[in-house]
C-alpha positions as YAML, in Angstrom:
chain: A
units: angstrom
residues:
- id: 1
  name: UNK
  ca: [-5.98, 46.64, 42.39]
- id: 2
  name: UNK
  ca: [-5.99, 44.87, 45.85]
- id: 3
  name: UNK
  ca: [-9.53, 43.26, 46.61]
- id: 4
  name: UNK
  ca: [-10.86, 46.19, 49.42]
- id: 5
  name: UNK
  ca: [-11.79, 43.37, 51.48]
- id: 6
  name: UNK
  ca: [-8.20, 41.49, 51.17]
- id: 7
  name: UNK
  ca: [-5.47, 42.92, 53.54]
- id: 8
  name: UNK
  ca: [-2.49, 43.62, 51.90]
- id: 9
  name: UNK
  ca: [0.83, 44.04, 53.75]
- id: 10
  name: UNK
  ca: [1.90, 46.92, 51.15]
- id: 11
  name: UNK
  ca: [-0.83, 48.97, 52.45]
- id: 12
  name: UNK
  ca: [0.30, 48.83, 55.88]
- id: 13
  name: UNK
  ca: [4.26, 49.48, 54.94]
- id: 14
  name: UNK
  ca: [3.21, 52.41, 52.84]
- id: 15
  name: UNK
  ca: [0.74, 54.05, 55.57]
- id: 16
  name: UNK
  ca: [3.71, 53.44, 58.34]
- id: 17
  name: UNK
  ca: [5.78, 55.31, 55.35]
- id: 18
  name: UNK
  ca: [3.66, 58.07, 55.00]
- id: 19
  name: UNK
  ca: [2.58, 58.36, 58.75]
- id: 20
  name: UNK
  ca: [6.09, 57.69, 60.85]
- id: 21
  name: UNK
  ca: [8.90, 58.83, 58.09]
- id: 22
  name: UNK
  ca: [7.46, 61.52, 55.77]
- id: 23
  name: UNK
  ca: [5.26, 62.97, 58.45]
- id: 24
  name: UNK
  ca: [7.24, 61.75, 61.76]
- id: 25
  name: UNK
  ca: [4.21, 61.84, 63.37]
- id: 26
  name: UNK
  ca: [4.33, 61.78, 67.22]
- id: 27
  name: UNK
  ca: [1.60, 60.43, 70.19]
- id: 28
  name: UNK
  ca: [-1.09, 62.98, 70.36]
- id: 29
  name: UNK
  ca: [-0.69, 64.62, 66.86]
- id: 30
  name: UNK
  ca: [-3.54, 65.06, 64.88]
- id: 31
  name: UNK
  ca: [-3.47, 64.17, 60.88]
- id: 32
  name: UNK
  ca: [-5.86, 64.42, 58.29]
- id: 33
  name: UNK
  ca: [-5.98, 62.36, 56.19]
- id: 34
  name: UNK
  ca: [-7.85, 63.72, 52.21]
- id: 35
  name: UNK
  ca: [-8.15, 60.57, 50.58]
- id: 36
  name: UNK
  ca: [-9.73, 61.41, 46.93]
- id: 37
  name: UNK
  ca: [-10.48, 58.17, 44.88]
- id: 38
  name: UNK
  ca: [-8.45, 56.14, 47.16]
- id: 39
  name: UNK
  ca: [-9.37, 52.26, 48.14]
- id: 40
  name: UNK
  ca: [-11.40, 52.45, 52.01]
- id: 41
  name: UNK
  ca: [-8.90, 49.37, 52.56]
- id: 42
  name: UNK
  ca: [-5.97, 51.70, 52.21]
- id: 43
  name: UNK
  ca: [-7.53, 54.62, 54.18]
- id: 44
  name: UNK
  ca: [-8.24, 52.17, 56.52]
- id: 45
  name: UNK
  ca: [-5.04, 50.98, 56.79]
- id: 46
  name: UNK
  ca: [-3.97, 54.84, 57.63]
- id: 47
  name: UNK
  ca: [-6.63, 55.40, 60.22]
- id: 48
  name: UNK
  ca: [-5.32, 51.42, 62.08]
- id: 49
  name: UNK
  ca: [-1.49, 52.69, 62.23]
- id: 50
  name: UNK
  ca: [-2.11, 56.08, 63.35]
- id: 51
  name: UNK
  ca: [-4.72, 54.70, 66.40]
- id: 52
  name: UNK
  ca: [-2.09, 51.89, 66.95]
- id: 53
  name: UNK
  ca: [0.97, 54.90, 67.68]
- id: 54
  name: UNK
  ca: [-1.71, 57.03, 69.60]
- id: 55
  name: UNK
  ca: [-1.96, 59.51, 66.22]
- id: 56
  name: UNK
  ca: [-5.28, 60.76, 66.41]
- id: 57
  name: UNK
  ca: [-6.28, 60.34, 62.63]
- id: 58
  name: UNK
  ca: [-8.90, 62.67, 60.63]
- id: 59
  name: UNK
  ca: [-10.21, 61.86, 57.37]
- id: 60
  name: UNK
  ca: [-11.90, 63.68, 54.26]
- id: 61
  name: UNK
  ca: [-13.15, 61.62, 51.40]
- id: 62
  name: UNK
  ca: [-13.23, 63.44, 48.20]
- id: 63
  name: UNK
  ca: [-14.31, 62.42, 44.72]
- id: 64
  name: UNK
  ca: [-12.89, 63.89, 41.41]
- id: 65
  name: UNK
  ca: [-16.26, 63.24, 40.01]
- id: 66
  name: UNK
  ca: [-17.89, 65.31, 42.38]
- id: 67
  name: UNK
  ca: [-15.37, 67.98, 42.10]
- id: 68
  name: UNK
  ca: [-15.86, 68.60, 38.58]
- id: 69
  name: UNK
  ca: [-19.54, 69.35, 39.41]
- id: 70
  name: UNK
  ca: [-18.85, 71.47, 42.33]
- id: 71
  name: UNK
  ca: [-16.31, 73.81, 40.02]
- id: 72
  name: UNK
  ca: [-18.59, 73.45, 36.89]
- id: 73
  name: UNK
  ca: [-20.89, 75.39, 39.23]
- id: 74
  name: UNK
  ca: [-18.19, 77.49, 41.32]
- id: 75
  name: UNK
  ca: [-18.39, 80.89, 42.72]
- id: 76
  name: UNK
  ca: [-16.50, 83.14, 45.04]
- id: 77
  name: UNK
  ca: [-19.32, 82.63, 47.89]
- id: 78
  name: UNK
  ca: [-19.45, 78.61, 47.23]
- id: 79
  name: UNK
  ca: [-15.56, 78.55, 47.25]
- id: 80
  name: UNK
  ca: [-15.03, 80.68, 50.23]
- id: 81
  name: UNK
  ca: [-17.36, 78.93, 52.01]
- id: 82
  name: UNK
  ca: [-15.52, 75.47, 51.45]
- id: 83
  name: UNK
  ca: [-12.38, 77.05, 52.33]
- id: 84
  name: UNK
  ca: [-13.58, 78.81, 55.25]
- id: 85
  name: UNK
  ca: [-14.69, 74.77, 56.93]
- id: 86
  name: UNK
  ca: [-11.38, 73.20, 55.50]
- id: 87
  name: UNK
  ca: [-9.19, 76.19, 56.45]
- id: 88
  name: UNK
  ca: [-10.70, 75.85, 60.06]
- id: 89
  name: UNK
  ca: [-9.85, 71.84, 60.03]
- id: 90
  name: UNK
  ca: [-6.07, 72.36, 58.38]
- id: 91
  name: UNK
  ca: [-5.04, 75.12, 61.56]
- id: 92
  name: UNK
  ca: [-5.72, 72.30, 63.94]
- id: 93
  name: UNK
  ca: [-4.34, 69.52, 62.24]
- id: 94
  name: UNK
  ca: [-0.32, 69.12, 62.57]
- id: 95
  name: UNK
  ca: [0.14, 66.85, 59.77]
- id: 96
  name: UNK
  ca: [-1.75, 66.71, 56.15]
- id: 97
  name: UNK
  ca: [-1.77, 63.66, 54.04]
- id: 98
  name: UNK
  ca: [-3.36, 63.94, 50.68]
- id: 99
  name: UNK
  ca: [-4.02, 60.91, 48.49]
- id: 100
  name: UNK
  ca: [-4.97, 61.49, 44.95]
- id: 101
  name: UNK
  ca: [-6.83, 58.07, 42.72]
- id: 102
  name: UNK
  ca: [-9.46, 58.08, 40.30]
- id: 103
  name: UNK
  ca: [-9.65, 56.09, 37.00]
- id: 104
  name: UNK
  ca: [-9.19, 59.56, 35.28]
- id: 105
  name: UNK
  ca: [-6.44, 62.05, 34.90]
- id: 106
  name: UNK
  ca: [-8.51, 64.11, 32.90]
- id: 107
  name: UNK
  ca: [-11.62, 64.39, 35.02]
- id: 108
  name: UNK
  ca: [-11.34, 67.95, 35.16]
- id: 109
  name: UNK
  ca: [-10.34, 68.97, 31.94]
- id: 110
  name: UNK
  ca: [-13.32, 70.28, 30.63]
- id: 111
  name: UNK
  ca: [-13.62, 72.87, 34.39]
- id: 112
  name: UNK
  ca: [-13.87, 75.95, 32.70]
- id: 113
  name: UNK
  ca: [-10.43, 78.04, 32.64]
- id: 114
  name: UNK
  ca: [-12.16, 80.76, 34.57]
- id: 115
  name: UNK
  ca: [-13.89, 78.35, 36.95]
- id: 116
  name: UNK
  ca: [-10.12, 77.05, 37.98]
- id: 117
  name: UNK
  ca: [-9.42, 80.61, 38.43]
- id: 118
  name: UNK
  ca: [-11.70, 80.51, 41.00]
- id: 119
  name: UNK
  ca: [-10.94, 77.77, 42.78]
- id: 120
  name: UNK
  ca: [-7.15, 78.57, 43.07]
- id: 121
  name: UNK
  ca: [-7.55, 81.91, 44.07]
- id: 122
  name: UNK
  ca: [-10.44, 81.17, 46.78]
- id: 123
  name: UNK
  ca: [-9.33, 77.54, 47.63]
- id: 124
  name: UNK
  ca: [-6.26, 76.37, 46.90]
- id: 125
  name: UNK
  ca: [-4.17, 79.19, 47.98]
- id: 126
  name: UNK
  ca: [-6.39, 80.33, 51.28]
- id: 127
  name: UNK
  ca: [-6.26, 76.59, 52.37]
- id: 128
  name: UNK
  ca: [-3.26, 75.09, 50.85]
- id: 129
  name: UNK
  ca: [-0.90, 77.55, 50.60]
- id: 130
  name: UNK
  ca: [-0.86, 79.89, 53.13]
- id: 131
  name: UNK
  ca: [-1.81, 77.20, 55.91]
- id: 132
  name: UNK
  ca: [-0.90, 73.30, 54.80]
- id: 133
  name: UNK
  ca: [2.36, 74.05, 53.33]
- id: 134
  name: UNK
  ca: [3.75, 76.40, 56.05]
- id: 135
  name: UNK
  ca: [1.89, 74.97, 59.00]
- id: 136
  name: UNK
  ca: [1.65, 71.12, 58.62]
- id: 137
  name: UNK
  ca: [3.64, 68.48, 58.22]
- id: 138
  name: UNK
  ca: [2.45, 67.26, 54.96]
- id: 139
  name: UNK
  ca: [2.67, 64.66, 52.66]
- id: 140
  name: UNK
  ca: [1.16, 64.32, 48.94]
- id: 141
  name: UNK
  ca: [0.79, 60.91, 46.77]
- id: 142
  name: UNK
  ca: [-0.91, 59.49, 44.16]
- id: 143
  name: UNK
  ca: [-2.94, 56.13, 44.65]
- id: 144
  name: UNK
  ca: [-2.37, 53.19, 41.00]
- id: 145
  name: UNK
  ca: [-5.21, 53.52, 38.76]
- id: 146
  name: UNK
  ca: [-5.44, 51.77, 35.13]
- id: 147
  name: UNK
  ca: [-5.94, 54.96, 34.15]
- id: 148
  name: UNK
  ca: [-1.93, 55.96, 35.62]
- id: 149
  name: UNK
  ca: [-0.74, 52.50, 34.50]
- id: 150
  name: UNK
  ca: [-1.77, 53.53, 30.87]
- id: 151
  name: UNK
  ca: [-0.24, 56.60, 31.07]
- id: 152
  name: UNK
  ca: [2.78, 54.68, 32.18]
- id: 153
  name: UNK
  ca: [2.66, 52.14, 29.37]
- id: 154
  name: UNK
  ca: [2.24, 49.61, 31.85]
- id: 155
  name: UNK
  ca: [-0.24, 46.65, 32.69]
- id: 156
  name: UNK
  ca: [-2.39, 47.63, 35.81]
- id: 157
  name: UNK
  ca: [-0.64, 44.42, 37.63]
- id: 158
  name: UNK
  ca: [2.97, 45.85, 36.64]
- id: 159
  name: UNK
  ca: [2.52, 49.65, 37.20]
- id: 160
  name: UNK
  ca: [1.13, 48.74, 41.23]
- id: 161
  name: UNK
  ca: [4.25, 46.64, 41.70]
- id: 162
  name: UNK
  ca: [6.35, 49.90, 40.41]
- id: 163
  name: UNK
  ca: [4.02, 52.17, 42.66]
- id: 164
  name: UNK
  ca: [4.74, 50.31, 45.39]
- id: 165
  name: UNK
  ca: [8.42, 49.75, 45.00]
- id: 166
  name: UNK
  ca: [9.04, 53.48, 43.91]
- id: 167
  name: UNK
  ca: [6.80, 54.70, 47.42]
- id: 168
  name: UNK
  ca: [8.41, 52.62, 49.81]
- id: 169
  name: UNK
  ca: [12.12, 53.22, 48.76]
- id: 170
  name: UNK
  ca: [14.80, 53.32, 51.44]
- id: 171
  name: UNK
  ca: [14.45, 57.28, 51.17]
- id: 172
  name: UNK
  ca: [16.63, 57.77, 54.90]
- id: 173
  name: UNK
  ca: [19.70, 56.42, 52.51]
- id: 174
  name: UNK
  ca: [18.51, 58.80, 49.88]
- id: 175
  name: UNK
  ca: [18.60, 61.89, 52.65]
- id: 176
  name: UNK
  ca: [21.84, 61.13, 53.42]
- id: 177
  name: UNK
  ca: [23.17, 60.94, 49.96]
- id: 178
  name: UNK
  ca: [21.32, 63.92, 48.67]
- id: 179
  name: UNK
  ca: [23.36, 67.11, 51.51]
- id: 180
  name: UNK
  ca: [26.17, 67.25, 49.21]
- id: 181
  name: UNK
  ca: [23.95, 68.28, 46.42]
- id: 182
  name: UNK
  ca: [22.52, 70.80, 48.41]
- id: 183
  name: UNK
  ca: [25.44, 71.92, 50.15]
- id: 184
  name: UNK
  ca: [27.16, 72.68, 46.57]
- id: 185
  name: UNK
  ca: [23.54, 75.04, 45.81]
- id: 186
  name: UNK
  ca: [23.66, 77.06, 49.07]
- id: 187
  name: UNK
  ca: [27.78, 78.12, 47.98]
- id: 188
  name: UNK
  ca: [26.95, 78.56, 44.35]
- id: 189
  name: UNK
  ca: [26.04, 81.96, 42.69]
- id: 190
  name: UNK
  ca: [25.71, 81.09, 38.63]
- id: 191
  name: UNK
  ca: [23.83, 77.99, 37.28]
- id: 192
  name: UNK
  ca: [23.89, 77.33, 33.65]
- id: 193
  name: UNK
  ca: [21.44, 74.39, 31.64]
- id: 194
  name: UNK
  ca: [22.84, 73.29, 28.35]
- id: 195
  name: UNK
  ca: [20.55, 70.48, 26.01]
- id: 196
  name: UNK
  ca: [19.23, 70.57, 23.11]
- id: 197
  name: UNK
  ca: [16.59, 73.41, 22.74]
- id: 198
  name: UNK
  ca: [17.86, 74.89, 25.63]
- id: 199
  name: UNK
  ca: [20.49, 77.49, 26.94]
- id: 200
  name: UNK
  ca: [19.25, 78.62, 30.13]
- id: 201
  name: UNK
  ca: [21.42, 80.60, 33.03]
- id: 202
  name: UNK
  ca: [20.58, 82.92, 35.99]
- id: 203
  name: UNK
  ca: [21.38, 82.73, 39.67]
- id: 204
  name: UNK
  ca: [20.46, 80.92, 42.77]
- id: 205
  name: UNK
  ca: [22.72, 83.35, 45.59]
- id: 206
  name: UNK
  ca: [20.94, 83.37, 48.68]
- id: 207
  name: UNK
  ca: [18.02, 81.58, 47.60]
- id: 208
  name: UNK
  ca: [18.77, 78.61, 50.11]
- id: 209
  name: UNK
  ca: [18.05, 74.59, 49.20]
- id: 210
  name: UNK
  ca: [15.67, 71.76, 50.44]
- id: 211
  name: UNK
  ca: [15.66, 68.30, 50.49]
- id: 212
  name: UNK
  ca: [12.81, 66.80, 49.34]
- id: 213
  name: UNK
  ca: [13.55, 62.86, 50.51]
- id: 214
  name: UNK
  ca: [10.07, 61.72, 50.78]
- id: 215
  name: UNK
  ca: [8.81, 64.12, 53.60]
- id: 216
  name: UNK
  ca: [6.76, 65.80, 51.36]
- id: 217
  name: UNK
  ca: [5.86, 64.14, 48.35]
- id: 218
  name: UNK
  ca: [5.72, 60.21, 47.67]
- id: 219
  name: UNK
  ca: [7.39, 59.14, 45.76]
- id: 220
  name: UNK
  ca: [10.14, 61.54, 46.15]
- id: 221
  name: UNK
  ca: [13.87, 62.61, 44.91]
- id: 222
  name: UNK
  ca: [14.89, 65.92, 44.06]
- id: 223
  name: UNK
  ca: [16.75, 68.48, 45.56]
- id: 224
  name: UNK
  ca: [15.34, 72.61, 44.99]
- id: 225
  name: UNK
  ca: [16.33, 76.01, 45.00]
- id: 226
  name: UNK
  ca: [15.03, 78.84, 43.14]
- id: 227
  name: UNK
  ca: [16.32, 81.13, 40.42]
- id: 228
  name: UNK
  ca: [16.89, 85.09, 41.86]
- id: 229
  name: UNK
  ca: [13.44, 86.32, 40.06]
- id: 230
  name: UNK
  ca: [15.20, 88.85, 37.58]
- id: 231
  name: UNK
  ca: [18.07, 86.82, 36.85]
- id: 232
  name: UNK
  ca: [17.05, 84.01, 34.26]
- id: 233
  name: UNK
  ca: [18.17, 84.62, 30.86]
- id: 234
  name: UNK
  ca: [17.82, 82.52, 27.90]
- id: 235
  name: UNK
  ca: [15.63, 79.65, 26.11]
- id: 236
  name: UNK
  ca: [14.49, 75.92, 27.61]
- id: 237
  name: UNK
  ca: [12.49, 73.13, 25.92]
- id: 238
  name: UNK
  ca: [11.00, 70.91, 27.59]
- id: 239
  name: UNK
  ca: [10.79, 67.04, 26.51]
- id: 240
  name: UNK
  ca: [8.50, 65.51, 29.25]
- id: 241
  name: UNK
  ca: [4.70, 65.57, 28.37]
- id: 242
  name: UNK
  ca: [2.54, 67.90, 31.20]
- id: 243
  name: UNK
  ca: [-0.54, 67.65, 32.01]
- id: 244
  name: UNK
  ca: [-1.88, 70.68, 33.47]
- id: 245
  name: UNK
  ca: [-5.65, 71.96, 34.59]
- id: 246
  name: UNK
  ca: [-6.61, 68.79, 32.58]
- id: 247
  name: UNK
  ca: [-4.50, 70.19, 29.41]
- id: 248
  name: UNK
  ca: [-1.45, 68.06, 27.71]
- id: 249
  name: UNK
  ca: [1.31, 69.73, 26.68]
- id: 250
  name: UNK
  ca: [3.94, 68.67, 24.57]
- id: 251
  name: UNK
  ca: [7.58, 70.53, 23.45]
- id: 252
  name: UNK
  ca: [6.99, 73.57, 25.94]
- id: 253
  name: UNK
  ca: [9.73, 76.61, 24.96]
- id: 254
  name: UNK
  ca: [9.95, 79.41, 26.94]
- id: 255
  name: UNK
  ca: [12.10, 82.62, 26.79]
- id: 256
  name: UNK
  ca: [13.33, 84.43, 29.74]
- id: 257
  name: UNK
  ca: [14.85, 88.13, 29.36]
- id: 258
  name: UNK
  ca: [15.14, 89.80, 33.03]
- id: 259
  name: UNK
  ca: [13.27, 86.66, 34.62]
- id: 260
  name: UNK
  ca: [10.06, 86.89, 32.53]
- id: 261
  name: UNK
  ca: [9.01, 84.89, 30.31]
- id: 262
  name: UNK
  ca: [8.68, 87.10, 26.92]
- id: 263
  name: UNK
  ca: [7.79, 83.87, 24.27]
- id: 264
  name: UNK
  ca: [6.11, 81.18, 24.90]
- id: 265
  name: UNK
  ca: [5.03, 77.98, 22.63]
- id: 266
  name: UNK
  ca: [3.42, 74.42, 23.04]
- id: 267
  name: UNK
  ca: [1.14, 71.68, 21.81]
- id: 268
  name: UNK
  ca: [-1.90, 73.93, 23.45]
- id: 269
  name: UNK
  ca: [0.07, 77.50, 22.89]
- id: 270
  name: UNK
  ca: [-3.77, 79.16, 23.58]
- id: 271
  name: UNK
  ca: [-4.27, 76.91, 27.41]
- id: 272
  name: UNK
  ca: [-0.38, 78.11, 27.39]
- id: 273
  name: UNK
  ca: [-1.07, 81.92, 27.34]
- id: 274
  name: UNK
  ca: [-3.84, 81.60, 29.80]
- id: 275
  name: UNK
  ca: [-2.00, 79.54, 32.45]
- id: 276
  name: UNK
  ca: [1.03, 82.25, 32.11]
- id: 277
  name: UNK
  ca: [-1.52, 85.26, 31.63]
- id: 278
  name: UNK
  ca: [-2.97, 84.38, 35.53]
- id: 279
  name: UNK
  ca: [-0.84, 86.54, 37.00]
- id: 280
  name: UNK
  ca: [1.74, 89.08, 36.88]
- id: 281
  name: UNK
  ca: [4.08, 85.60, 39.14]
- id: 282
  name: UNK
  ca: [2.90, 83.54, 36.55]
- id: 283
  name: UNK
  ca: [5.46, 84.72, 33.85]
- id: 284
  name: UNK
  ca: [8.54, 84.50, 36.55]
- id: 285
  name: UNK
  ca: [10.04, 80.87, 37.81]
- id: 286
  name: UNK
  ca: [9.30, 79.95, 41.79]
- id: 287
  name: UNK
  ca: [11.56, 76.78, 41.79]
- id: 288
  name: UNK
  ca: [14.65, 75.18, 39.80]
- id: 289
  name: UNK
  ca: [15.10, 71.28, 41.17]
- id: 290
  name: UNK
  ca: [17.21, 68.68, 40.19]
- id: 291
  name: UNK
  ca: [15.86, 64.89, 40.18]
- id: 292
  name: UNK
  ca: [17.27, 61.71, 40.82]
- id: 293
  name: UNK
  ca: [15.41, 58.67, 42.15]
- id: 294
  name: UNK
  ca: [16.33, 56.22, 40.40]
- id: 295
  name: UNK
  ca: [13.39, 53.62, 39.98]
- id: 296
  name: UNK
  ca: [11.66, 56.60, 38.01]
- id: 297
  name: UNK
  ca: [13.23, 56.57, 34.35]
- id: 298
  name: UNK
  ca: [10.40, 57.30, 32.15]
- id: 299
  name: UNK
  ca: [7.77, 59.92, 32.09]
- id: 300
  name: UNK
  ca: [4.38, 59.23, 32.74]
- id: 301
  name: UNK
  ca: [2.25, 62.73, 32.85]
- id: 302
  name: UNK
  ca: [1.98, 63.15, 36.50]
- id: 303
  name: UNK
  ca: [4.27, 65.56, 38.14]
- id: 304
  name: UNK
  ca: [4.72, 63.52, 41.53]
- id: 305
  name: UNK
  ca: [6.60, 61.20, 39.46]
- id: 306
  name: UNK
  ca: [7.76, 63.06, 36.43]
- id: 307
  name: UNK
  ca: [9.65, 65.87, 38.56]
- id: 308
  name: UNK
  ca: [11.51, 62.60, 40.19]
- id: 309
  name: UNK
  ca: [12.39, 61.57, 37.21]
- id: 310
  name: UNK
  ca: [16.69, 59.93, 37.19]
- id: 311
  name: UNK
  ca: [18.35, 62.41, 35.33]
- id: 312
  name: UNK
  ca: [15.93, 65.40, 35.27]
- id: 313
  name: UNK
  ca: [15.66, 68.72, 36.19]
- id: 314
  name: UNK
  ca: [12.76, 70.89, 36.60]
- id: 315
  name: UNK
  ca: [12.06, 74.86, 36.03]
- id: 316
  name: UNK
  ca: [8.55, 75.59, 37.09]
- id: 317
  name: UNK
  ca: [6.90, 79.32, 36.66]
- id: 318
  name: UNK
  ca: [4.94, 80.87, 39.00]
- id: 319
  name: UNK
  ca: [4.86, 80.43, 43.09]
- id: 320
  name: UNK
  ca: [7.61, 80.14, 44.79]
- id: 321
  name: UNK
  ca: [8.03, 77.63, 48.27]
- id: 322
  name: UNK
  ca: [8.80, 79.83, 51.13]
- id: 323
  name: UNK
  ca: [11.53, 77.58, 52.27]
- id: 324
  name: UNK
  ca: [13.73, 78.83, 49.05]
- id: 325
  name: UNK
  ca: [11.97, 81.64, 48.96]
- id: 326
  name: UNK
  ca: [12.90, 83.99, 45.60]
- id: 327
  name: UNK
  ca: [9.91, 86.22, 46.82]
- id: 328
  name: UNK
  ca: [7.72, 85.13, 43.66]
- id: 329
  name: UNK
  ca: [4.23, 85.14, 43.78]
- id: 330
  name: UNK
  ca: [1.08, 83.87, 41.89]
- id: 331
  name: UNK
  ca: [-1.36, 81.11, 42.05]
- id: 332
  name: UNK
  ca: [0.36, 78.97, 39.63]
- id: 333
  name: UNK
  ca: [2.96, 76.49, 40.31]
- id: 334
  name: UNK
  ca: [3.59, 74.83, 37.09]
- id: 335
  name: UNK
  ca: [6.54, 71.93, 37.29]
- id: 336
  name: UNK
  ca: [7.73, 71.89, 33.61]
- id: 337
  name: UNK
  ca: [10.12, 68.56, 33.43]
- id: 338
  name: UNK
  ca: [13.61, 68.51, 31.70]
- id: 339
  name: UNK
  ca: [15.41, 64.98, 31.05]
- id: 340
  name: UNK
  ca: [19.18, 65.37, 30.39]
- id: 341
  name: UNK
  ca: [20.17, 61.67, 29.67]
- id: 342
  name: UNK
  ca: [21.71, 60.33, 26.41]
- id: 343
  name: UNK
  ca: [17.99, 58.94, 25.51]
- id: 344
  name: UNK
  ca: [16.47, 62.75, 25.15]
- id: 345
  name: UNK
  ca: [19.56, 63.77, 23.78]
- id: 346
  name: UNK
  ca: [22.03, 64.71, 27.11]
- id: 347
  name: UNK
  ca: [22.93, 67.69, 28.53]
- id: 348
  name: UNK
  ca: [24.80, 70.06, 31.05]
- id: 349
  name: UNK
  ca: [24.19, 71.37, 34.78]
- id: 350
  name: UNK
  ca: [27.04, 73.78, 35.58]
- id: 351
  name: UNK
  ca: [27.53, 75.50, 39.02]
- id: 352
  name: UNK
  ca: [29.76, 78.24, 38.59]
- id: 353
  name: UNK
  ca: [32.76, 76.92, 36.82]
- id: 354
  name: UNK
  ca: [32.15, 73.76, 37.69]
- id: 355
  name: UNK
  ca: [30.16, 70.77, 35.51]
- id: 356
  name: UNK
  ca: [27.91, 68.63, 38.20]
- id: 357
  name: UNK
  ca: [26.02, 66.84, 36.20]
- id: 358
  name: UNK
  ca: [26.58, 65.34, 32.28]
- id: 359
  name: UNK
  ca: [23.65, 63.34, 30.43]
- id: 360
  name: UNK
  ca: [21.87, 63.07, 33.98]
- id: 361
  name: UNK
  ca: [25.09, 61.26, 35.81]
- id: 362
  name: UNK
  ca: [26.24, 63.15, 38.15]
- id: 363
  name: UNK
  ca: [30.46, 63.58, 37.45]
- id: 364
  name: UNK
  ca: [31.72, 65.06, 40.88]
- id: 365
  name: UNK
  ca: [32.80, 63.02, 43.19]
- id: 366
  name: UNK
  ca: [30.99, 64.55, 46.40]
- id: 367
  name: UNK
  ca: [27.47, 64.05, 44.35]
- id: 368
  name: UNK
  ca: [28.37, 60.38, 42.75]
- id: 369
  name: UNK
  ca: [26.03, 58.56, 45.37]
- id: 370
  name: UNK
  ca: [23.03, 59.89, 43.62]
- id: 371
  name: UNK
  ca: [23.36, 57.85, 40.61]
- id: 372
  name: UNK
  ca: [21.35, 55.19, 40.52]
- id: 373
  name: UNK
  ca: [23.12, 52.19, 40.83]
- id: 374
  name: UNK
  ca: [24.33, 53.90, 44.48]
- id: 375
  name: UNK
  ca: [20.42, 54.78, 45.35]
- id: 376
  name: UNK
  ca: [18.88, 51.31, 44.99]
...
């Protein structure tokens, strides 16, 4: 990783990213900035750009280490009372960017299942939720660790220059190729997924679509809807390795009658039945997405990437985003990850009567700019 003490110029194009595109920030604004495990250079290099454009910057540091103690020895009162100080913070703030690092992936995977509970129902949703995500202009991103370069199969020196290159894509060209794709969701009714494993249709009428081109996550690429709540029928496998409350799942099948999920099966089916036994929303889908940047081509067992992935689609259980609002509800927002290209073994989006995408290329001429030789 950069020296903390070295200036680096991809700091500062990556905090002008996150600050001035994905968060359009504006003289006066205030933004905090939650910097978990990150580099001070970096968060540094936040805090000098905002005070430069007359942002007035905030700033949390976090540690996952310290986390894990504090929900190792959670309780409502301890939780609420956390919430209660950052809930008060995230009302006057009018942006929010997180930054996630840490040598670890799995620092909290031995939290207790009930002590998670806890936190997402007295933390997570109070402060992230119900204020950050409909209030704030927000932002999320991870921060290159070995431990992510592993994951990615990658030297550390190798995975930071993909990091950077994948974060600081020309995502205004990517916005502008990415309304036809969700003009063609707001006028269709009937979606169907064909691949192998999977057989999956329901509808998205009246749901509504977003563009996610790097205003919210970093990196970013995928355009989202969400399936009307009683309407999914059918079977999907998964092929993209999750990681999930510190859990790894592999070859995740589920089976919707009505909407709900009524069979269920993994690598961890016990972790499984507790993430989909939270809640009564928990069984039901909150989002259906389709992904496309094209630097990201292989999984790597974090989501912000994963969902991105070229040639993807995601199906994710539990809460739905208000902006494509299906009217689902539950504290779990689970993105399961679907790759459709020849390499996993193809397969089908169809709109209606019409096939959009075939082995993750897009075949319609409207949508051909978001294959990746048009994206880079």
């Amino acid at each position: 990783m950069a020296d903390a003490v070295s200036p680096d110029t991809r700091y500062d194009r990556l905090a002008r990213t996150l600050l001035f595109y994905s968060c359009a920030l504006e003289p006066g604004e205030l933004v905090l900035i939650e910097a978990i495990d990150v580099p001070h250079a970096f968060t540094t290099a936040l805090v000098r750009a905002a005070d430069q454009a007359g942002v007035l910057p905030a700033v949390t540091l976090k540690s996952q280490a310290v986390t894990r103690a504090l929900l190792r020895a959670a309780s409502v009162a301890q939780l609420q009372a956390i919430a209660e100080g950052e809930a008060a913070v995230m009302r006057r703030a009018d942006a929010y960017i997180g930054l996630r690092g840490g040598d670890n992936v799995s620092e909290l995977s031995d939290v207790p299942p009930e002590k998670m509970d806890l936190y997402e129902t007295h933390h997570w949703t109070p402060v992230h939720l119900e204020i950050r995500v409909p209030a704030t202009k927000w932002v999320v991103a991870r921060w290159p660790s070995a431990s992510m370069a592993q994951l990615a199969q990658r030297s550390t020196e190798a995975f930071e220059e993909y990091y950077f290159r994948v974060c600081t894509l020309d995502y205004a060209r990517m916005s502008r190729a990415m309304v036809p794709l969700r003009e063609r969701m707001l006028a269709a009714d009937r979606v169907r997924l064909l691949a192998p494993g999977t057989d999956l249709s329901f509808s998205i009428r009246g749901v509504g679509a977003v563009l996610c081109d790097g205003r919210r996550n970093i990196p970013d690429g995928e355009v989202y809807t969400a399936p009307v709540r009683d309407s999914v029928e059918g079977t999907i496998t998964y092929n993209v390795p999750t990681l999930y409350r510190g859990v790894t799942h592999d070859g995740v099948r589920l089976t919707f009658e009505r909407g709900r999920v009524v069979d269920a099966s993994s690598s961890a089916p016990e972790a499984l039945a507790r993430v989909l036994d939270a809640d009564e929303g928990a069984r039901y889908v909150g989002e259906f997405a389709i992904g496309f940047n094209p630097e990201i081509t292989e999984p790597m067992k974090d989501i912000l990437f994963d969902e991105k992935i070229a040639g993807s689609i995601h199906f994710t259980p539990g809460q739905a985003y208000k902006e494509a609002d299906n009217g689902n509800r539950s504290q779990i927002h689970w993105d399961l990850v679907l790759m459709m290209d020849p390499a996993h073994g193809g397969g089908e989006i169809w709109f209606d009567d019409t096939l959009i995408r075939k082995d993750g290329r897009f075949v319609v001429a409207d949508l051909e700019g978001l294959n990746p030789e048009n994206l880079r």
